[in-house]
N, C-alpha and C positions, 0 to 999 in steps of 0.2 A: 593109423599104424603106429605102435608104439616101436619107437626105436630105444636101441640099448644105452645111449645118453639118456633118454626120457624115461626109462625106468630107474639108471640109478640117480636120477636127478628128484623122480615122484619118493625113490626111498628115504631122501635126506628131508627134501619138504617135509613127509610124513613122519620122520621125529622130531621134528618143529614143531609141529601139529600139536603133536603127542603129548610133547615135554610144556608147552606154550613159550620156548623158548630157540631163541636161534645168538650163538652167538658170529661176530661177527667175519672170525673165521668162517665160519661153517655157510655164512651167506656170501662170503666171494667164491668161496666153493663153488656154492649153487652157479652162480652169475658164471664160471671158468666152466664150469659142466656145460653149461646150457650154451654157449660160446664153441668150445670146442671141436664139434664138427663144420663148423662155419656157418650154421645156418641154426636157427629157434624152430622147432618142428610146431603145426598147431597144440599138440598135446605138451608140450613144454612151457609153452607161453599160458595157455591156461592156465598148468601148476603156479608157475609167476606170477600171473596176475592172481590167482587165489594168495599164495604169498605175502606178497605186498599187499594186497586188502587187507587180509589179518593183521601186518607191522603196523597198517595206519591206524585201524580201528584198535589197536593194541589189545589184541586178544592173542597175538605171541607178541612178544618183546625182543629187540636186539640188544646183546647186554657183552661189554667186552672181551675179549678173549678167543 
């Protein structure tokens, strides 16, 4: 079930995605969305872990700002 944290948590990944950039506003964003109903649903934690696999293998980049 995708909840309404998890969709607008998948729209923000997905200009990360997009751009191959995240800065690092826009990644404590993600981290407070995902946080904020108290609980990481399975469909959120996916998006995340896709996430952070990208930042490591640096295929997006966190860049200041």
């Amino acid at each position: 079930m995708l909840t309404k944290s998890g969709k607008k948590l998948e729209e923000i990944i997905q200009k990360a995605m997009e751009d191959h950039v995240i800065k690092n506003s826009e990644y404590e964003e993600i981290i407070e969305a995902a946080h904020k109903d108290g609980a990481i649903d399975p469909h959120e934690r996916v998006l995340l872990q896709e996430l952070n696999g990208m930042i490591s293998e640096k295929t997006v980049r966190r860049i200041p700002g």
